[in-house]
Each structure stands twice: as structure tokens, then as C-alpha cells.
N, C-alpha and C positions, 0 to 999 in steps of 0.2 A: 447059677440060677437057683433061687429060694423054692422049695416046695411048693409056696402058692403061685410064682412064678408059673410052674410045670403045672400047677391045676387051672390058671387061666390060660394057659399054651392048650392043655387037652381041652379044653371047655369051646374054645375059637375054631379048635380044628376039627372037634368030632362034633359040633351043632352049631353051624352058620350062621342059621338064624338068632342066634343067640347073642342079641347084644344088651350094652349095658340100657339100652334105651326101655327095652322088651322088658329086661329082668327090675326094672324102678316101676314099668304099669304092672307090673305084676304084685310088685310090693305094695304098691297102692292100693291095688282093687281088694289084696288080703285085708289094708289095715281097714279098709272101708267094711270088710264084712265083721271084721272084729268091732268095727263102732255098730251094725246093728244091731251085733248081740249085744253090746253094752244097752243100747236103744232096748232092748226085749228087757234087760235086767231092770232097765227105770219103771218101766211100765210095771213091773209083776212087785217091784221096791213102792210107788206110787199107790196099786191094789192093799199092797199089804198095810200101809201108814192111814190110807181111807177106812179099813177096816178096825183099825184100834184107834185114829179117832175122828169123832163124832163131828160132823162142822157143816158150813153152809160154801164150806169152798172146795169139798170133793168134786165137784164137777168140773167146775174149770180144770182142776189138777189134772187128773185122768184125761181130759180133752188134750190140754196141753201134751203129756206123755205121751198119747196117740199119734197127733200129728208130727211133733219127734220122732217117733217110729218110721211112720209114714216119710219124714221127707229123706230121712235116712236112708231109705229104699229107694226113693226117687233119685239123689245121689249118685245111690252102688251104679245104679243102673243105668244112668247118664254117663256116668264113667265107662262102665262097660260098652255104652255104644261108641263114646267118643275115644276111647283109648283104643 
């Protein structure tokens, strides 16, 4: 038996609940939180290119980046009740 053998043998026998089902919505709901920080990154990246320059289309932008934010939350948090 291979090492990780022995570490999925103790993983099954010392947390039951512990299946591969469990530990995939887990990795999902991580990666989801890692996309709203990418989402926060657009938004403060969007702030800072509005500010150096000048135009008639900063608003839409910033609008756009918000509601990105925004549905990225909606998301996490749809997963989190349905997972």
C-alpha cells in the first residue's frame, strides 16, 4: 500500500463524513470565493484606468465592474445554499 494509499485509508476511517463528493463542493465554493476577489481586483483595476483616463465611457465601465462583482456574489451564495 503507497503512502497516499494509507492517507486516504486514515482520511475514510477517521471522518466519515468525508467524501469525495463533500471535498469537490468544497473546492468549488473556494474557487468561487477566489473569483470574487479576482471580481474586487476588476473593480479597484476599472477605478484606477477611469482615473488616468479621461472619456465619456467611464460610467458604463464602473457600472459593468459592479454588477460583475455583484453577480459573483450572487453565485458564491447560490452555491452555498444549493451545495
Amino acid at each position: 500500500m503507497t503512502p497516499f494509499e494509507r492517507f486516504i485509508q486514515f482520511l475514510v476511517n477517521f471522518i466519515p463524513a468525508l467524501t469525495v463528493w463533500f471535498l469537490i463542493k468544497i473546492l468549488f465554493l473556494i474557487g468561487l470565493a477566489i473569483y470574487i476577489a479576482f471580481a474586487v481586483i476588476v473593480i479597484r483595476q476599472v477605478d484606477l484606468m477611469t482615473q488616468a483616463l479621461d472619456g465619456g465611457f467611464n460610467f458604463p465601465l464602473k457600472l459593468v465592474s459592479r454588477i460583475h462583482l455583484l453577480v459573483a456574489i450572487a453565485v458564491f451564495l447560490l452555491a452555498l445554499i444549493i451545495l
